[in-house]
Every structure is written in structure tokens, then in C-alpha cells.
N, C-alpha and C positions, 0 to 999 in steps of 0.2 A: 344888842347888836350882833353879837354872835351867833345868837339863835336865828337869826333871822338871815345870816347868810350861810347857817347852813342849809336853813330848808329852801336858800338860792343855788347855791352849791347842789344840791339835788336836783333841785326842777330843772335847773339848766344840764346836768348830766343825765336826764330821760333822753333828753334829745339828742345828747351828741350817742347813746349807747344806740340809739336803734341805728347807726353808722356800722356797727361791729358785722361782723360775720353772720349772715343769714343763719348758719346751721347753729349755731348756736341758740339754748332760751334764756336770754341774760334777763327777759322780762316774766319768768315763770313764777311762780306762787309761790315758790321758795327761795327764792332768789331776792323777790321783791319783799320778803318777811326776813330775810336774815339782814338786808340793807337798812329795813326798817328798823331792825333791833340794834344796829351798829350803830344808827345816828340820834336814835334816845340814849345810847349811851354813852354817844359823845355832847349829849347836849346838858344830862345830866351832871354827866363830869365838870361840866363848864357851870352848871349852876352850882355845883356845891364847894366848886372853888371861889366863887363868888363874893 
């Protein structure tokens, strides 16, 4: 269950982030890889407390 709202937790936060400040790249390639490595590692975490 966890897992699964985190990767809602995300989808639903694509959408609300392209609301932010045009000058900004919050959707840039590193941006989108360091979020990616935040939420395996939060998802990890929850699995090994498990």
C-alpha cells in the first residue's frame, strides 16, 4: 500500500509542479533523476522495515 501511494504521491505531483514558475526546470533531467533516486529510496526504506 505504501508503494503504491507513493508512485500516486508522484503522478499526482507532475501535475500540480508544472503550476510552478515558468523560469524555472523543475522538469529537467536532473531534476527528474534526483526525485527518481529520492523515491526508491524512500520506497526501499519502507520495504526493509517491512
Amino acid at each position: 500500500m505504501k508503494i503504491m501511494g507513493t508512485c500516486l504521491f508522484y503522478f499526482v505531483g507532475i501535475g500540480n509542479i508544472q503550476h510552478y514558475p515558468q523560469g524555472k526546470r523543475l522538469l529537467s533531467k536532473a531534476m527528474l533523476e534526483q526525485h527518481s533516486q529520492e523515491a526508491i529510496a524512500l520506497i526501499l526504506a519502507g520495504v526493509r522495515k517491512a
